[in-house]
N, CA, C and O atoms as a GROMACS GRO file, in nm:
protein
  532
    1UNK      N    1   6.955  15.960  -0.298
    1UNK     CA    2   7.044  15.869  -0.232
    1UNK      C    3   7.185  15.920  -0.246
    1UNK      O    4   7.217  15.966  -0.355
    2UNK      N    5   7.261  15.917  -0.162
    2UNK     CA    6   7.383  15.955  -0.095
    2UNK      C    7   7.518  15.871  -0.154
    2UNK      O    8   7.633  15.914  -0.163
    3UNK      N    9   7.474  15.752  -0.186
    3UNK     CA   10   7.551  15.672  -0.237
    3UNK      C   11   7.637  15.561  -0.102
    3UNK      O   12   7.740  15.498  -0.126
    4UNK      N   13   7.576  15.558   0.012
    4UNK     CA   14   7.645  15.570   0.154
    4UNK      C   15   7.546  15.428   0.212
    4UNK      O   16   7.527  15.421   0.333
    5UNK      N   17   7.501  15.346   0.142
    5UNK     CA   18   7.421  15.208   0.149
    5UNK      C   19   7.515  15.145   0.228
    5UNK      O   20   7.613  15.180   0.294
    6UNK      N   21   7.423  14.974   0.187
    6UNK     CA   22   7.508  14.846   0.240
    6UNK      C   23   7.604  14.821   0.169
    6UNK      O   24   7.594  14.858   0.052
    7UNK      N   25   7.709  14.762   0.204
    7UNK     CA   26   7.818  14.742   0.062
    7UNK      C   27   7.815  14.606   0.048
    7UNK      O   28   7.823  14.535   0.149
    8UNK      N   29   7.803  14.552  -0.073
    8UNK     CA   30   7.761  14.445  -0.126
    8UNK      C   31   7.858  14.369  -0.138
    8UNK      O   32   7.976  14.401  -0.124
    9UNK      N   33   7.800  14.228  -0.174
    9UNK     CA   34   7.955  14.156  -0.215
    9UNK      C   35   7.986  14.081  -0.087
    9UNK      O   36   8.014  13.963  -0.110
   10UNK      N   37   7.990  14.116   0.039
   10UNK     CA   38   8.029  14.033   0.149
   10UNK      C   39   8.001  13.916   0.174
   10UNK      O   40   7.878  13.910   0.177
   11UNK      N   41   8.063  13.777   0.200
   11UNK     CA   42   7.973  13.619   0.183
   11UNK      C   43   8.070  13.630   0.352
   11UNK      O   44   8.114  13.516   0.335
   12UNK      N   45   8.125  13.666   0.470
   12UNK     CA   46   8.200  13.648   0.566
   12UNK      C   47   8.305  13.660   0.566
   12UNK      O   48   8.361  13.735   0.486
   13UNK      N   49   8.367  13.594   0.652
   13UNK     CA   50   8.543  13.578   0.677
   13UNK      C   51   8.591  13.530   0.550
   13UNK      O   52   8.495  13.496   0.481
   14UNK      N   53   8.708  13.514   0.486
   14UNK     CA   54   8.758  13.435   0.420
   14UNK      C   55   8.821  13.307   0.476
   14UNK      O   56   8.871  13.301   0.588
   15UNK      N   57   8.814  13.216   0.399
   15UNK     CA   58   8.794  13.065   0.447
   15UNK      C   59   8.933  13.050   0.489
   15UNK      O   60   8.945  12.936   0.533
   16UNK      N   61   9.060  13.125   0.495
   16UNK     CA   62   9.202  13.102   0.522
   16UNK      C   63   9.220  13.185   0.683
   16UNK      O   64   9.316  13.191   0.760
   17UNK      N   65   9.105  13.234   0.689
   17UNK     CA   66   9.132  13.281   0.854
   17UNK      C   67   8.994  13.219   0.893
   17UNK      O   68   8.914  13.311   0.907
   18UNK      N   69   8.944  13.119   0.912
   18UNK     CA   70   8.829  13.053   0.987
   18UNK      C   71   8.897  12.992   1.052
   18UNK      O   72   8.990  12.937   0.992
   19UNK      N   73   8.890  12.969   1.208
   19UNK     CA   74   8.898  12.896   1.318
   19UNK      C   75   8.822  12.762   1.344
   19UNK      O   76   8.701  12.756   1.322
   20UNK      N   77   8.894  12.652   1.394
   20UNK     CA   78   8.855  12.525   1.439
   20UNK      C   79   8.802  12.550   1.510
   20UNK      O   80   8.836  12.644   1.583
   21UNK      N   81   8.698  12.486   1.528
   21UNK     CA   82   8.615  12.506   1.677
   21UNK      C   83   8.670  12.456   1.785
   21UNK      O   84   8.772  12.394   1.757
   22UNK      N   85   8.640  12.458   1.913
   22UNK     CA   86   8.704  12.410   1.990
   22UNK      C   87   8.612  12.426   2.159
   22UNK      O   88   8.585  12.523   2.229
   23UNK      N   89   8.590  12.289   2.170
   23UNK     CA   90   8.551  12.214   2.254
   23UNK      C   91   8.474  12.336   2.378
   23UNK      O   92   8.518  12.451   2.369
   24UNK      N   93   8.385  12.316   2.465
   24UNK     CA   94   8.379  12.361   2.605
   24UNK      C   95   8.522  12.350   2.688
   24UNK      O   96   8.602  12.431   2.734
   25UNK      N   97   8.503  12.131   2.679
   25UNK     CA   98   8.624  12.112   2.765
   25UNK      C   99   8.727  12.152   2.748
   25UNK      O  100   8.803  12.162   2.844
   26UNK      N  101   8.774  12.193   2.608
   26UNK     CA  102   8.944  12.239   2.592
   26UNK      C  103   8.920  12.363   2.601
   26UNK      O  104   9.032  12.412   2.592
   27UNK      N  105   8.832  12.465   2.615
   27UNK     CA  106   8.841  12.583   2.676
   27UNK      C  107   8.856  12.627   2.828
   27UNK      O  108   8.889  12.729   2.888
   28UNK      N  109   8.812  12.494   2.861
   28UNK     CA  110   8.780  12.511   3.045
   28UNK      C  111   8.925  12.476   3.096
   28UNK      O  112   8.982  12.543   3.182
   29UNK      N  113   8.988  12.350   3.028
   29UNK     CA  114   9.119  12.269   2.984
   29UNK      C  115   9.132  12.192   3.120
   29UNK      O  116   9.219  12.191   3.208
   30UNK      N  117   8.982  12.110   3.101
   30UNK     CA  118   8.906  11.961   3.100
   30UNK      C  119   8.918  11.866   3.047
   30UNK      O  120   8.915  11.867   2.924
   31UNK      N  121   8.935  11.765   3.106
   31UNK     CA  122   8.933  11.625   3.001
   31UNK      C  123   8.750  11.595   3.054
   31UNK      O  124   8.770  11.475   3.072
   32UNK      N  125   8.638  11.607   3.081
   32UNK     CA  126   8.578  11.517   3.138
   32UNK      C  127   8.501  11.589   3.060
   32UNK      O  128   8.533  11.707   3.077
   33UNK      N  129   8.380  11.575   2.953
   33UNK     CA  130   8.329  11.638   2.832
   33UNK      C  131   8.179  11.753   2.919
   33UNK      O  132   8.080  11.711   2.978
   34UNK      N  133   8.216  11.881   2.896
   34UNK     CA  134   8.125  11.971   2.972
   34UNK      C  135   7.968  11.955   2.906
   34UNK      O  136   7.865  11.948   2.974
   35UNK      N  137   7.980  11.951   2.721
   35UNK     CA  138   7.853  11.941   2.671
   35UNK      C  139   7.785  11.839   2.733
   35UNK      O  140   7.665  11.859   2.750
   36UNK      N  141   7.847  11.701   2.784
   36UNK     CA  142   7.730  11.615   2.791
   36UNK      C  143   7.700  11.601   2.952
   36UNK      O  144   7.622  11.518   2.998
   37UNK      N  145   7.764  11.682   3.017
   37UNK     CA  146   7.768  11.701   3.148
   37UNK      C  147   7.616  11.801   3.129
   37UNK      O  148   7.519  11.774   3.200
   38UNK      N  149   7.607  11.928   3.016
   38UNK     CA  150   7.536  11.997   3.055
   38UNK      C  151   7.398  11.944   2.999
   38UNK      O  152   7.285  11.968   3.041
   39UNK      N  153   7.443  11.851   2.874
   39UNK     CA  154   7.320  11.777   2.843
   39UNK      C  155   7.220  11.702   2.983
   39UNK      O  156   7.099  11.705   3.004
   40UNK      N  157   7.321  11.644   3.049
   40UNK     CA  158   7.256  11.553   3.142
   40UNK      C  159   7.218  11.643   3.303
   40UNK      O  160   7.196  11.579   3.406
   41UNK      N  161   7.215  11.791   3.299
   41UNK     CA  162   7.185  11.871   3.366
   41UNK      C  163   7.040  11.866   3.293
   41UNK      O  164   6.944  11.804   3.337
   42UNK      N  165   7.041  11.926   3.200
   42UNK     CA  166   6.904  11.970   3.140
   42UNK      C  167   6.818  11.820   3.150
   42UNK      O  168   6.718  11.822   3.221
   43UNK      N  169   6.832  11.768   3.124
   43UNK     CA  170   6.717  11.622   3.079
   43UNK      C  171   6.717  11.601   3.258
   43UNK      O  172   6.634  11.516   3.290
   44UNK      N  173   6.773  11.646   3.348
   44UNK     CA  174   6.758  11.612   3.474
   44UNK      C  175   6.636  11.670   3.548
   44UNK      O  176   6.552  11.611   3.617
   45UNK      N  177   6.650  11.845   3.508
   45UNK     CA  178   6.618  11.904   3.559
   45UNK      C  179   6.442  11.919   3.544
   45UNK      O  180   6.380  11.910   3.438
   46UNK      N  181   6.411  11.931   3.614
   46UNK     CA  182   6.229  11.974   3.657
   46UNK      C  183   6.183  12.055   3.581
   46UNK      O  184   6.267  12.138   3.547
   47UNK      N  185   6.058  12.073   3.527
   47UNK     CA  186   6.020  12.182   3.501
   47UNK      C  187   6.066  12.267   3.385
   47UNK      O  188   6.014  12.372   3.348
   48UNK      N  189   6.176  12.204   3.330
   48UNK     CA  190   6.217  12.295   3.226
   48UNK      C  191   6.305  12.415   3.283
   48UNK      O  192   6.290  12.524   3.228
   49UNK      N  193   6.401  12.403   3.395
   49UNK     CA  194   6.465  12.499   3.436
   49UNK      C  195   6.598  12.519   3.375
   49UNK      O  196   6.675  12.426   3.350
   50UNK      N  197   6.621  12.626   3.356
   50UNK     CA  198   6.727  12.656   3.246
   50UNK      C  199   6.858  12.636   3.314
   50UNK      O  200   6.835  12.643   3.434
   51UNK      N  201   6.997  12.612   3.292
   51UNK     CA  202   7.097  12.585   3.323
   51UNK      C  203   7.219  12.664   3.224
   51UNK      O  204   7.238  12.663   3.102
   52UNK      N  205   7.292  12.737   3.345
   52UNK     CA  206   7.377  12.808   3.266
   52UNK      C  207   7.504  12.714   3.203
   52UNK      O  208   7.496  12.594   3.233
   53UNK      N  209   7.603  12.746   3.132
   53UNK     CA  210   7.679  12.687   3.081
   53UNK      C  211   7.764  12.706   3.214
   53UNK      O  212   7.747  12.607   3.286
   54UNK      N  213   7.843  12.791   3.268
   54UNK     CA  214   7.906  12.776   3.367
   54UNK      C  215   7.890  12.710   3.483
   54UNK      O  216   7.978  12.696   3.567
   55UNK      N  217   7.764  12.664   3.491
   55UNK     CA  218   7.698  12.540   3.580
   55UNK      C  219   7.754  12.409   3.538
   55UNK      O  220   7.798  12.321   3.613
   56UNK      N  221   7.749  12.407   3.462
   56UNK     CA  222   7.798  12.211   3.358
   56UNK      C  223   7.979  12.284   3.367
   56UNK      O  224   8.067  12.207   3.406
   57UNK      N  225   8.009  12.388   3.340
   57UNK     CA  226   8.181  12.378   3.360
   57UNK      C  227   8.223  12.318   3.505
   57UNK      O  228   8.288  12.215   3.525
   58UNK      N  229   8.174  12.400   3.592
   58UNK     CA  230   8.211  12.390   3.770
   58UNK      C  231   8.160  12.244   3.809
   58UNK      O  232   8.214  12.177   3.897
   59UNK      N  233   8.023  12.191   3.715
   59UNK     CA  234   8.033  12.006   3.780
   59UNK      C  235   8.127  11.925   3.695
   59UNK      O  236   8.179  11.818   3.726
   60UNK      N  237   8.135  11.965   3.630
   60UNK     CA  238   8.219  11.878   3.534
   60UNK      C  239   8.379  11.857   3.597
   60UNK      O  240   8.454  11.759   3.592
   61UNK      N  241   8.399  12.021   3.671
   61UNK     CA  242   8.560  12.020   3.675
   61UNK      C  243   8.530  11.944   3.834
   61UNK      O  244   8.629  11.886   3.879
   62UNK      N  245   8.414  11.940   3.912
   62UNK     CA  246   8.416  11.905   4.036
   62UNK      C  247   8.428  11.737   4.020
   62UNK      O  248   8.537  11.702   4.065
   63UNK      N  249   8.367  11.650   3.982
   63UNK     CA  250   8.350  11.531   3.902
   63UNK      C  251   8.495  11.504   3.842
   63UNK      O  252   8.540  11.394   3.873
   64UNK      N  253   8.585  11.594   3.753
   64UNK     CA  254   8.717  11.529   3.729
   64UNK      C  255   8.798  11.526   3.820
   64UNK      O  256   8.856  11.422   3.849
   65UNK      N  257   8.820  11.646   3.886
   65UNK     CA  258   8.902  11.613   4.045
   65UNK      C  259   8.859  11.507   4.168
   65UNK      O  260   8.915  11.450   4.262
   66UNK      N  261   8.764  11.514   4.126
   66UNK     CA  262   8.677  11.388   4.233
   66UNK      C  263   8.751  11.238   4.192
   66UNK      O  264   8.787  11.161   4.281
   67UNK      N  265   8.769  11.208   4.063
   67UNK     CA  266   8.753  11.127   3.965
   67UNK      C  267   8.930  11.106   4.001
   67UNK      O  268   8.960  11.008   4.068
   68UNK      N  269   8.997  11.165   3.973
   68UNK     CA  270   9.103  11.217   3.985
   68UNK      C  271   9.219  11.171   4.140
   68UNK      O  272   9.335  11.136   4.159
   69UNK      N  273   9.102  11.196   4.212
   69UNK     CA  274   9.162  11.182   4.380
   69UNK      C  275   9.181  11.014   4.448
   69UNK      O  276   9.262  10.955   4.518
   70UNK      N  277   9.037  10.983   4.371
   70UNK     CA  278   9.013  10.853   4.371
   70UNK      C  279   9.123  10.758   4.274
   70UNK      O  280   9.174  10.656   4.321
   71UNK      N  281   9.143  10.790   4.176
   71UNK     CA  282   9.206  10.708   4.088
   71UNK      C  283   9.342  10.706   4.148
   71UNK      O  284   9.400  10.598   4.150
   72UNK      N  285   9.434  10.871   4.225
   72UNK     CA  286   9.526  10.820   4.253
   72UNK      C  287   9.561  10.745   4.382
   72UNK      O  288   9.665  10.683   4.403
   73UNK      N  289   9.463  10.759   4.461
   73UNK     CA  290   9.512  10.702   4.581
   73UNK      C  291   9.506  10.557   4.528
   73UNK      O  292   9.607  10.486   4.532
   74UNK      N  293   9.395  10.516   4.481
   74UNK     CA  294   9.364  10.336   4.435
   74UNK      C  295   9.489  10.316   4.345
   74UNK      O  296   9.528  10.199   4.342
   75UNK      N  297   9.567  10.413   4.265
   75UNK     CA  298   9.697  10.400   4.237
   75UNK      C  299   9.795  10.350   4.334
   75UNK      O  300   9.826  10.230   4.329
   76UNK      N  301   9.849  10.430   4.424
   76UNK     CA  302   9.935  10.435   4.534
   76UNK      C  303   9.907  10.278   4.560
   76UNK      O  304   9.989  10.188   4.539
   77UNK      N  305   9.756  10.262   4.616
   77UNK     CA  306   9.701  10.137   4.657
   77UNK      C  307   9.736  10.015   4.603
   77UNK      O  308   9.740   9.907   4.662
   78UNK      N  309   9.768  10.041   4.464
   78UNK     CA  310   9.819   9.914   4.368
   78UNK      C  311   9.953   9.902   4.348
   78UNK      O  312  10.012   9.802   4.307
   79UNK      N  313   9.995   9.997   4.377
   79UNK     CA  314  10.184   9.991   4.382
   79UNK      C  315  10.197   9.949   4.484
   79UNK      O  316  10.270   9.850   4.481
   80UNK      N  317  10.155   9.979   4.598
   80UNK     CA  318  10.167   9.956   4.771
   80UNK      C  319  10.156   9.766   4.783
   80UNK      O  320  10.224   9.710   4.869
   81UNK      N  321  10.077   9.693   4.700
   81UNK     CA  322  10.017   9.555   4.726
   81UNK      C  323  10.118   9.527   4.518
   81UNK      O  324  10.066   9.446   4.442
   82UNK      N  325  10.200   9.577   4.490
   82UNK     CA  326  10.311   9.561   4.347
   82UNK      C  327  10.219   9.502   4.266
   82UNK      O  328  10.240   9.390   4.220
   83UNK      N  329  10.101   9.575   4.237
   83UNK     CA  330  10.039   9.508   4.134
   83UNK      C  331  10.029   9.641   3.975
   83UNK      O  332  10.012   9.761   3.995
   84UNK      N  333  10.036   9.614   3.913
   84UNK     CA  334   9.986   9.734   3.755
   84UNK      C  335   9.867   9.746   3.748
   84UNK      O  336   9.837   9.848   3.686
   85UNK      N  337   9.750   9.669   3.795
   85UNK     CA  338   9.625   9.684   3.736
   85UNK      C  339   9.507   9.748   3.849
   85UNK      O  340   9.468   9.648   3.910
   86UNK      N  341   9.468   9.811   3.876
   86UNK     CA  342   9.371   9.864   3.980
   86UNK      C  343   9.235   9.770   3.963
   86UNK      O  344   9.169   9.778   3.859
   87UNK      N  345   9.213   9.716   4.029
   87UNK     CA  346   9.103   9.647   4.075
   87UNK      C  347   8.990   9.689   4.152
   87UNK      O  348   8.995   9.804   4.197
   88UNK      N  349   8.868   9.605   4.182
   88UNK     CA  350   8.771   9.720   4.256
   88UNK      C  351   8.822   9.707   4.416
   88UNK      O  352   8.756   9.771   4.498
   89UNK      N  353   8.929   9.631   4.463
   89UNK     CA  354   8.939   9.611   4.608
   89UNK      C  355   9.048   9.742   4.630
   89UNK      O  356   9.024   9.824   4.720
   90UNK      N  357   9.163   9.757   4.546
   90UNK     CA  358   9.190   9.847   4.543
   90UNK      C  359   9.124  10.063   4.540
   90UNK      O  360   9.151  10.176   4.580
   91UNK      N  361   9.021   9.972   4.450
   91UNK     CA  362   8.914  10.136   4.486
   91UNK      C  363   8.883  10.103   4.681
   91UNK      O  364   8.912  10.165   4.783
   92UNK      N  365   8.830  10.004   4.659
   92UNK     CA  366   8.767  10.011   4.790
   92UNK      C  367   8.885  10.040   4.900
   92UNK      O  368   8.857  10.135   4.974
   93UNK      N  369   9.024   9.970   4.930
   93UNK     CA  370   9.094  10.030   5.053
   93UNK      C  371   9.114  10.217   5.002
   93UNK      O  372   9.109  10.315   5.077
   94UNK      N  373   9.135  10.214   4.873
   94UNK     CA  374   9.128  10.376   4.872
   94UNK      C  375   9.050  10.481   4.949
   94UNK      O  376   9.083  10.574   5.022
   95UNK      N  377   8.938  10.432   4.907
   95UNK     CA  378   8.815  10.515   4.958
   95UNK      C  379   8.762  10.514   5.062
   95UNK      O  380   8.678  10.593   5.106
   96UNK      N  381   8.826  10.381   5.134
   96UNK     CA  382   8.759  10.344   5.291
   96UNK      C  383   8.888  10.437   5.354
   96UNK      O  384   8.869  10.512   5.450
   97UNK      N  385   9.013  10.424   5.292
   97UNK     CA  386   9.131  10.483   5.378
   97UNK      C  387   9.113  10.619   5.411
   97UNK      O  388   9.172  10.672   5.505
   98UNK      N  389   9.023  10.686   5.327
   98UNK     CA  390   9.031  10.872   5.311
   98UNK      C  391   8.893  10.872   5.402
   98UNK      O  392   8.796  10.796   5.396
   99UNK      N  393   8.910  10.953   5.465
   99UNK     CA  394   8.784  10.976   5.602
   99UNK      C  395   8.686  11.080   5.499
   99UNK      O  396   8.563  11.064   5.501
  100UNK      N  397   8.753  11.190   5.407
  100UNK     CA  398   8.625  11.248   5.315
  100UNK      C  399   8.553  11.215   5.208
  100UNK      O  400   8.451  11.258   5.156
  101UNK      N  401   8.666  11.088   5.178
  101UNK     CA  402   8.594  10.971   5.045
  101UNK      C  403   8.492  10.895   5.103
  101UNK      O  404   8.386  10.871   5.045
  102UNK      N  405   8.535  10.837   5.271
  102UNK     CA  406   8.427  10.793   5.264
  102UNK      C  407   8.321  10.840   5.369
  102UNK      O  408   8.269  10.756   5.442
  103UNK      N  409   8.297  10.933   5.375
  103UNK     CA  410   8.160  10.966   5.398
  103UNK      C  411   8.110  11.042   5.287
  103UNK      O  412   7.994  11.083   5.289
  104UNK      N  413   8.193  11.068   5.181
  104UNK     CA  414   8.109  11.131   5.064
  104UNK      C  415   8.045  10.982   4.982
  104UNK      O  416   7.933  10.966   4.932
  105UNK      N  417   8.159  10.886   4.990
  105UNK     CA  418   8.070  10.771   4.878
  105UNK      C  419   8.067  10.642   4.984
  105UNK      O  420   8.151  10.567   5.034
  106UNK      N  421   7.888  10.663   4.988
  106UNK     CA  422   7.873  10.546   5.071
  106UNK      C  423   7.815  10.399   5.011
  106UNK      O  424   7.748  10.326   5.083
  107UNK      N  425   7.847  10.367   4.879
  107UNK     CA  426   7.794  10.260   4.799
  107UNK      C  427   7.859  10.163   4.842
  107UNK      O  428   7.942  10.199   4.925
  108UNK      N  429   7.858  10.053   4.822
  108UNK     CA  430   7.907   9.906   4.825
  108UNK      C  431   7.986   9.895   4.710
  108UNK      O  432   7.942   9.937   4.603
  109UNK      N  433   8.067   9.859   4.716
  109UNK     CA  434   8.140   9.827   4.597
  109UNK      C  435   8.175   9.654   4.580
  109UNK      O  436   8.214   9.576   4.666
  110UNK      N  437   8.147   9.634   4.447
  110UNK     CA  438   8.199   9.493   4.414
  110UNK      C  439   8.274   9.444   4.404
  110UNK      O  440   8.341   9.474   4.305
  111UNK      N  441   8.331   9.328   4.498
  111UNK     CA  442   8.446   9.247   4.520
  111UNK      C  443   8.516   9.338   4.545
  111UNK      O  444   8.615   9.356   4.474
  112UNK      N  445   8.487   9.434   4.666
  112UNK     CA  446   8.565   9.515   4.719
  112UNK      C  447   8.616   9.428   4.825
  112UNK      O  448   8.737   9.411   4.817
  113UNK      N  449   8.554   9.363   4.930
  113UNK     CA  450   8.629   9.301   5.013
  113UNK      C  451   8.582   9.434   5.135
  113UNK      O  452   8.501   9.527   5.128
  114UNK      N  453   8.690   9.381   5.256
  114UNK     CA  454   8.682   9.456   5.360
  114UNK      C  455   8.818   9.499   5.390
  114UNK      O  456   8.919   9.450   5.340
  115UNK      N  457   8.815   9.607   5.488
  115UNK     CA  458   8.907   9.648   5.516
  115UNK      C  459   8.997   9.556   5.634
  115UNK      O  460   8.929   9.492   5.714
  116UNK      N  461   9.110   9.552   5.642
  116UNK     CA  462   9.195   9.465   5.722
  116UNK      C  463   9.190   9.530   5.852
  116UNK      O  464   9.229   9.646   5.870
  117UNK      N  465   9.133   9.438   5.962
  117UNK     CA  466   9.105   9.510   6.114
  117UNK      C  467   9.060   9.347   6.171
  117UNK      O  468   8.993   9.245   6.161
  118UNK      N  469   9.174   9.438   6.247
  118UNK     CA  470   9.157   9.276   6.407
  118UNK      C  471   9.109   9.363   6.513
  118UNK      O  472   9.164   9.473   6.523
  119UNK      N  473   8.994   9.324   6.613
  119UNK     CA  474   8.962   9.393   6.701
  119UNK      C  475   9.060   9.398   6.824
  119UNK      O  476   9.103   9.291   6.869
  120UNK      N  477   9.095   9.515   6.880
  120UNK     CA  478   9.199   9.531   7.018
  120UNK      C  479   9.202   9.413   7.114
  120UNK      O  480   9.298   9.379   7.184
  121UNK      N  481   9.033   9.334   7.101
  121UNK     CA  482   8.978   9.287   7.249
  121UNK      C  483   9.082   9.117   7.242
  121UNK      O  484   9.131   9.041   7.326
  122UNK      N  485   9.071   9.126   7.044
  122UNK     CA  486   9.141   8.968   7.011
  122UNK      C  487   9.304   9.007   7.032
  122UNK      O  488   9.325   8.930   7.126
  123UNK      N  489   9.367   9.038   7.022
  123UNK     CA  490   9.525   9.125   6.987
  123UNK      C  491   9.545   9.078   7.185
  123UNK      O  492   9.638   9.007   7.224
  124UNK      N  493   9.470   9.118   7.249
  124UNK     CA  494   9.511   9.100   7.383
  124UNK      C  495   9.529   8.995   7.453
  124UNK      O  496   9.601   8.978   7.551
  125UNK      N  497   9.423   8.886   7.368
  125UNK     CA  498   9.424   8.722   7.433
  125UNK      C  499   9.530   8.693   7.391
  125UNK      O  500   9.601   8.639   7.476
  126UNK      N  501   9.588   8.709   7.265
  126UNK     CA  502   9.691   8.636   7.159
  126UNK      C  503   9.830   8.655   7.291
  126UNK      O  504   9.892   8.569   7.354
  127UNK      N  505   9.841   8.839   7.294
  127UNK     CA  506   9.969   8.832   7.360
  127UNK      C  507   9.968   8.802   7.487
  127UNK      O  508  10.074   8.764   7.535
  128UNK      N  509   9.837   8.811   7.582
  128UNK     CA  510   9.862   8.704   7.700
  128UNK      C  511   9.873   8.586   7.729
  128UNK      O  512   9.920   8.539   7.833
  129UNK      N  513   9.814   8.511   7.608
  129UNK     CA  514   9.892   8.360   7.613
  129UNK      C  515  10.010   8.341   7.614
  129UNK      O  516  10.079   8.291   7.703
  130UNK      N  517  10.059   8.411   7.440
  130UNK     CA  518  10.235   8.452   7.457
  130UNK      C  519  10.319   8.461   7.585
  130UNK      O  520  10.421   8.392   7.591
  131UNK      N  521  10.285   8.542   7.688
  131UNK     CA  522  10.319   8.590   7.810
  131UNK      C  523  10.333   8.492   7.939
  131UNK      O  524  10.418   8.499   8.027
  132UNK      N  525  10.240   8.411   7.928
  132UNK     CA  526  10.250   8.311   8.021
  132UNK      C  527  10.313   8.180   7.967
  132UNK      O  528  10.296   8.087   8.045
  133UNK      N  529  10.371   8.151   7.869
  133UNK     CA  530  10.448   8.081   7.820
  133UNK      C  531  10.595   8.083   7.856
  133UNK      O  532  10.673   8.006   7.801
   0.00000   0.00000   0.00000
């Protein structure tokens, strides 16, 4: 023997340079949590089909901007009618107002209400009465 072995003694890093771990989401620099995004990929999926991690990043970040678009317009929506608190009628003129919100989300929403619309055909009797007055 050579004297040219394993060298002994090594237990790792020393404990004054170990790193915090740190998140999927604060790597992606996400608020919307990627692990349980990718958890709920896997328990979804068929068959046991495997799912990459960069799959749960790209829905996750698609889902916060989604999340995101919605919240501010129903914002705007609640300043627009001087209120602080967003309500579900407020989601709802949001989402009915955006032509890609709503054909992407076609649910019902609760105590959403309807959107404010007088038909043309009523608008015309009103001002021809007006008129002959």
């Amino acid at each position: 023997m050579s004297g040219k072995g394993k060298v002994h003694g090594g237990k790792g890093k020393s404990s004054d340079s170990a790193k915090a771990s740190t998140s999927h989401s604060a790597r992606a620099g996400l608020q919307f949590p990627v692990g349980r995004i990718k958890r709920y990929l896997k328990r979804s999926a068929q068959n046991k089909v495997r799912v990459g991690s960069k799959s749960a990043i790209y829905l996750t970040a698609v889902l916060e901007y989604l999340t995101a678009e919605v919240l501010e317009l129903a914002g705007n929506a609640a300043k627009d009618l001087k209120v602080k608190r967003i309500t579900p009628r407020h989601l709802q003129l949001a989402i009915r107002g955006d032509e890609e919100l709503d054909n992407l989300i076609k649910a019902t929403i609760a105590y959403g209400g309807v959107l404010p619309h007088i038909n043309k055909a009523l608008l015309l009797k009103v001002e021809k009465k007006k008129q002959q007055k």
